[in-house]
N, C-alpha and C positions, 0 to 999 in steps of 0.2 A: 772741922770743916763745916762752915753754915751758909747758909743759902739756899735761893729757890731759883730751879729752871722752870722756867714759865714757855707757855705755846698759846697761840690764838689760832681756834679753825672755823671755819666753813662748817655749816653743817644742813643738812634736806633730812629730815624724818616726820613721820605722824604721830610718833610720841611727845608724851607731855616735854615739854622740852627740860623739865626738872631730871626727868626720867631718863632720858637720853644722852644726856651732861653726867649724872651718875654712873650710864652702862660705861660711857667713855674711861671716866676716872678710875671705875672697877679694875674694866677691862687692862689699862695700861699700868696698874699697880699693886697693888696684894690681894686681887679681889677676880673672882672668874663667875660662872652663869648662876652658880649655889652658892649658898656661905659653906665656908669648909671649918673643920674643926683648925684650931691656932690661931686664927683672922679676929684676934679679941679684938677689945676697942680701943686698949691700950697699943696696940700693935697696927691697928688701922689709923687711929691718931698720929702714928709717928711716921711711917709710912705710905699711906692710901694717899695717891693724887685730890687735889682738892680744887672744887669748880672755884674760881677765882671770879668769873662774871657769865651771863646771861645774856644776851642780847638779839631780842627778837627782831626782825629784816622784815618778813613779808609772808604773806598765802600764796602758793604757786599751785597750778592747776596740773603741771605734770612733772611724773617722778623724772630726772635726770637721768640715772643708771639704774638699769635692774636686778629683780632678785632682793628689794628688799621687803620686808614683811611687818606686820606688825600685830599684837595678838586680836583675837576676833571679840573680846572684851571692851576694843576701843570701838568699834563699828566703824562707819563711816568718815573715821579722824580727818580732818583736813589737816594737808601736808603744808608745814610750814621750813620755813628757809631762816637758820640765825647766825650769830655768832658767837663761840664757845671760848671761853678762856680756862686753861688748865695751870696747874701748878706741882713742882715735887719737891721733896725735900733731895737736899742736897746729896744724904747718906743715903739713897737710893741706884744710883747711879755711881757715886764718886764723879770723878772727872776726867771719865773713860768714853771719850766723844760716841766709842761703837755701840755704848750702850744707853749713850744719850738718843742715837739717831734711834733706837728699837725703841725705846719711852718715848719719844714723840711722834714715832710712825706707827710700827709695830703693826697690831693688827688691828687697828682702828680701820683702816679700810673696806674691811671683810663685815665689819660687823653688822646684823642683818636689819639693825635698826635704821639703817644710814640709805639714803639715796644719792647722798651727794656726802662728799668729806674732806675738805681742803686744807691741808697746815697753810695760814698767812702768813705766822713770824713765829719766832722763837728768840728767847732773850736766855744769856749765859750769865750766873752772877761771877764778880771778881777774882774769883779762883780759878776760873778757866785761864787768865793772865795769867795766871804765875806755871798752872800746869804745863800750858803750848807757849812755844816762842811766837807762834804766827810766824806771818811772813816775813825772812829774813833781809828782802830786799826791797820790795813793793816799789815804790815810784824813785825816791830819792837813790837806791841803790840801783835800779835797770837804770839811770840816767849816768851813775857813775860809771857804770860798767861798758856802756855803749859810747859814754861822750857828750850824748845829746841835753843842752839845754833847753827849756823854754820854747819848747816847740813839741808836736807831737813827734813819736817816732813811726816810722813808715816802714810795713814790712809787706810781707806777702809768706805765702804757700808753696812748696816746691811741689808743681803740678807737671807731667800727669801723677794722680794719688801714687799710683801701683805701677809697674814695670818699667822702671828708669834703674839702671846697672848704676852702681857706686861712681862710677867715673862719669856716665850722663848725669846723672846728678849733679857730680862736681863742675862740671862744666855750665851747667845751667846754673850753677850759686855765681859762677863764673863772670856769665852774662849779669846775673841780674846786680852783683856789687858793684862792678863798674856801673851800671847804670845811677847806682847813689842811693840805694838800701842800707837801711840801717836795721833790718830785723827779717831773718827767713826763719820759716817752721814751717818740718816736716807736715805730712799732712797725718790726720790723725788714723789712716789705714797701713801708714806705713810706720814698719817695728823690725823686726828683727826676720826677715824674710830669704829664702834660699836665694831669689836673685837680686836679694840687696845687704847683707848680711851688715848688720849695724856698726862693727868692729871696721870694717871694708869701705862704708858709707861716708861713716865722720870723720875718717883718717885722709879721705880723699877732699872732701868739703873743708875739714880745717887747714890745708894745703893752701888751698885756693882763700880762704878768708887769713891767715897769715903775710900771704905775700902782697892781698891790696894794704892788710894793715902797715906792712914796711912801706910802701907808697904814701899812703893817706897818715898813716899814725893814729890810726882810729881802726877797732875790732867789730867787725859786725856781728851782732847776737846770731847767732844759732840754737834754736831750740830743734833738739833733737830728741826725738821721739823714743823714751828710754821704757816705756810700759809694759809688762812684763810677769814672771815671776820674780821674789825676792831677789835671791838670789843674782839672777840674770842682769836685774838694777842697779846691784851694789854694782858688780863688774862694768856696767854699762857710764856709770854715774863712776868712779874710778879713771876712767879710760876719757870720759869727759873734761875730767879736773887735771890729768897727767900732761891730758894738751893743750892745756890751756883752753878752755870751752870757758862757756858764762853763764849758759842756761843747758836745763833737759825740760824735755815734755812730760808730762803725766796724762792721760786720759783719764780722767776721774773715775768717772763709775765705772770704768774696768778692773782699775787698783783698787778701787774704794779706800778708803778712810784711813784704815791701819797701812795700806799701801804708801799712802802719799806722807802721812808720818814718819812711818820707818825712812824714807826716804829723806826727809826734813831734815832727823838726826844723822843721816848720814852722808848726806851733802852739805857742801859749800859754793855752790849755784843758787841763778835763781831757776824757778820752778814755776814752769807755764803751764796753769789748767785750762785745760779741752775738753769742751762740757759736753762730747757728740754722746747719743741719748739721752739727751734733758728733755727731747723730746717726749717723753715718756712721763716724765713729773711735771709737766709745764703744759703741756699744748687743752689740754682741757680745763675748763674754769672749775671743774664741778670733781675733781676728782686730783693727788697727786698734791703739791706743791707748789706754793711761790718761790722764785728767786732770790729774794728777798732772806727766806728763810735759809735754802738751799745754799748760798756761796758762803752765810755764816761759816757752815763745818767746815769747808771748804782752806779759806781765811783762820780761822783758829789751825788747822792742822799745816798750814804753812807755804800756801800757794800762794806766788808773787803776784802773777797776770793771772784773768778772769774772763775768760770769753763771754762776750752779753749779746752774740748777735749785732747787725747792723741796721742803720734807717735804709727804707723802702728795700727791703733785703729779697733774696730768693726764694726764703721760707713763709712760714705762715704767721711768725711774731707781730704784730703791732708796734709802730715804733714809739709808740706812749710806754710799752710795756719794756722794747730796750732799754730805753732811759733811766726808765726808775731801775731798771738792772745795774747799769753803769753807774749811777746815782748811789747805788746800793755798796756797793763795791769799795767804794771812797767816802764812806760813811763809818768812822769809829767806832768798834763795838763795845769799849772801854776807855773811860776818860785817864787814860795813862801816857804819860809823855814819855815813857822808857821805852815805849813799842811802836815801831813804825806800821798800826793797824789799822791798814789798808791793804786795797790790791788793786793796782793797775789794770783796768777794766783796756777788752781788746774787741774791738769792732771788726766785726769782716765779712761776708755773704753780701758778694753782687756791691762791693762798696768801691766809687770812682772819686774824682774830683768834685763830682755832680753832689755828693753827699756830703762832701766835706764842708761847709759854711756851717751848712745847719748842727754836723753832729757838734761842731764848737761851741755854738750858739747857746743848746738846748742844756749840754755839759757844762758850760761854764768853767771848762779848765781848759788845759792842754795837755793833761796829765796821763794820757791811753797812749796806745799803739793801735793804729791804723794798716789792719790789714786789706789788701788789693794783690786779686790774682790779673783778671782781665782787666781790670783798669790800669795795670799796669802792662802789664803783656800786649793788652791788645789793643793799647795806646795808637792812632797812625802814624805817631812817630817814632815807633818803637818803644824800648823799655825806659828809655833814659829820659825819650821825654814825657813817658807816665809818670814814672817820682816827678818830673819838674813840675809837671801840670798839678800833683798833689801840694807841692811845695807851694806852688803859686796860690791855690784855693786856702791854706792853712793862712798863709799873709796876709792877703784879702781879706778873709776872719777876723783876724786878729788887727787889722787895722779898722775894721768897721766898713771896706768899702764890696758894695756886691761883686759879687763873683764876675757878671756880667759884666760890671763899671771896667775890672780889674783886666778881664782878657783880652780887650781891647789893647793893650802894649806888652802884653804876655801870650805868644801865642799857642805857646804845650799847652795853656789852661783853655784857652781856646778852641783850638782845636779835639778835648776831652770834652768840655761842655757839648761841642757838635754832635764829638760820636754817640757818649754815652746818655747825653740828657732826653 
């Protein structure tokens, strides 16, 4: 097994930045605050992470986060801002993602030299291809499975989150297939709950997506919220596949890593990630995580679709900062034509007709799923004519003519540009 995982970060400290690039590499590899007896140099040579580059940014007048220190030997250090690039040997890790993500995170955040400590990216060398399938279905398979050609797919949220009984539910999938959905997913609170027990939920909901399928001859994706303990999955994921389902959901950082694997191996769906606290690795520039980084493990251990947030969304992302997520998503991590690696990157927070030109535009595919809760729902012509209004703005895109031009002899798109824009 050869090769090297490599990480580039973010770094704010007052040490020499020789010095603080070295605590790093100690720290995440055979090496702690002392030399200990064993840590030869034949053993640190094989082993010990290694600075791969150096790159100074700038002087910054204030610390970011606190509680860092630095010895009183340096005096008056001015704090400076760079970027770090690490490196490991491959025999380090193996090609055990859970212990790839503790060598690139670990405790480098804690460490008291750091003011600031960002992962930007992380690269896998070619072994990681052969140890994970990735994802099984990604773009070319959600389009087999749903129907959908050359076009985006449109789905939405079964809202409200929490308190809808198995049968409201199903009647609400009810409402919204007829309206001309091609993709529901639970919301990411709702799991396995005494007044909606999961078993109870998708037995009623795939009732109701069965019998437009004998109408239409087309299945609408269901992602269903299967997050969990093991156990609880397999059976969940089981009970999915027995009735004909197409998708489960996963909430990422509640399953973590080993969760969403075990599940890979033991499904044959696709596998929707739901990134709810990303907020927690993302929302700050100065600490945590890029995306960038973050849906890599994600994509290697086997998730189809990729939530990346939406343009001019509810939350606090940037939509420069969506894009390059979405971007990210559908970007190869390996030049291997045996593996479909990618993942269907899924837009949704506060997303209407209103949004849709531009998310086309700035993507350059059609290749996502388009989630809308209120833009559908709270359409004024109802639901049926949110999907139409959606339909109409994705055409418009893709024929090159404004939104504007377009509503003028369409008028669901019309009508959505009023309410929503």
């Amino acid at each position: 097994m050869t090769g090297r995982i490599s990480a580039a970060y973010l770094i704010e400290t007052r040490y020499p930045l020789e010095v603080a690039a070295a605590a790093m590499a100690g720290e995440q590899s055979s090496g702690t605050f002392r030399t200990v007896p064993g840590e030869t140099p034949e053993l640190l040579q094989r082993f010990g992470a290694r600075v791969e580059f150096i790159k100074d940014i700038a002087e910054v007048e204030t610390e970011a986060l606190p509680f860092s220190r630095s010895p009183k030997t340096l005096g008056d250090a001015k704090l400076r801002r760079a970027k770090i690039g690490l490196s490991w040997n491959i025999e380090n890790t193996g090609t055990v993602l859970a212990s790839v993500w503790s060598t690139v995170l670990g405790n480098l955040f804690e460490l008291h030299h750091f003011s600031a400590m960002r992962l930007l990216d992380v690269a896998f060398p070619d072994v990681f291809a052969d140890a994970y399938p990735g994802p099984a279905f990604a773009v070319a398979g959600t389009r087999r499975l749903t129907g959908i050609e050359r076009r985006p797919l449109i789905g939405t949220i079964v809202k409200p989150s929490i308190g809808l009984s198995p049968e409201a539910t199903a009647a609400l999938a009810d409402t919204l297939i007829a309206a001309g959905l091609d993709f529901i997913k639970d919301d990411e609170l709702m799991g396995d709950p005494p007044h909606s027990p999961f078993e109870y939920r998708f037995e009623a909901v795939m009732a109701v997506i069965d019998r437009h399928a004998d109408r239409t001859g087309r299945k609408v994706m269901y992602a269903a919220n299967i997050s969990g303990d093991f156990d609880a999955m397999r059976r969940q994921l089981d009970l999915i596949e027995r009735r004909g389902g197409t998708c489960a959901m996963l909430v990422l950082n509640s399953v973590g890593l080993s969760g969403v694997i075990e599940v890979r191996r033991h499904s044959a769906v696709s596998l929707h990630g739901h990134r709810a606290g990303w907020g927690l690795f993302g929302r700050s520039p100065d600490v945590g995580m890029t995306y960038l980084a973050y849906q890599k493990f994600w994509r290697l251990a086997g998730i189809d679709h990729m939530h990346v947030n939406g343009l001019s969304n509810k939350f606090c992302e940037q939509d420069e900062s969506v894009m390059a997520s979405a971007h990210a998503c559908l970007t190869p991590m390996f030049e291997r034509a045996d593996r479909p690696d990618i993942a269907m990157p899924v837009f949704s927070s506060g997303q209407t007709a209103v949004q849709a030109a531009e998310t086309y535009r700035r993507l350059g595919s059609n290749d996502f799923i388009y989630c809308c809760g209120g833009g559908i729902m709270a359409h004024p012509g109802g639901p049926a004519a949110g999907v139409q209004s959606l339909h109409d703005a994705f055409d418009a895109a893709a024929a090159g003519i404004p939104a504007h031009d377009y509503a003028a002899t369409h008028p669901e798109l019309e009508a959505a540009l009023q309410a929503f824009g």
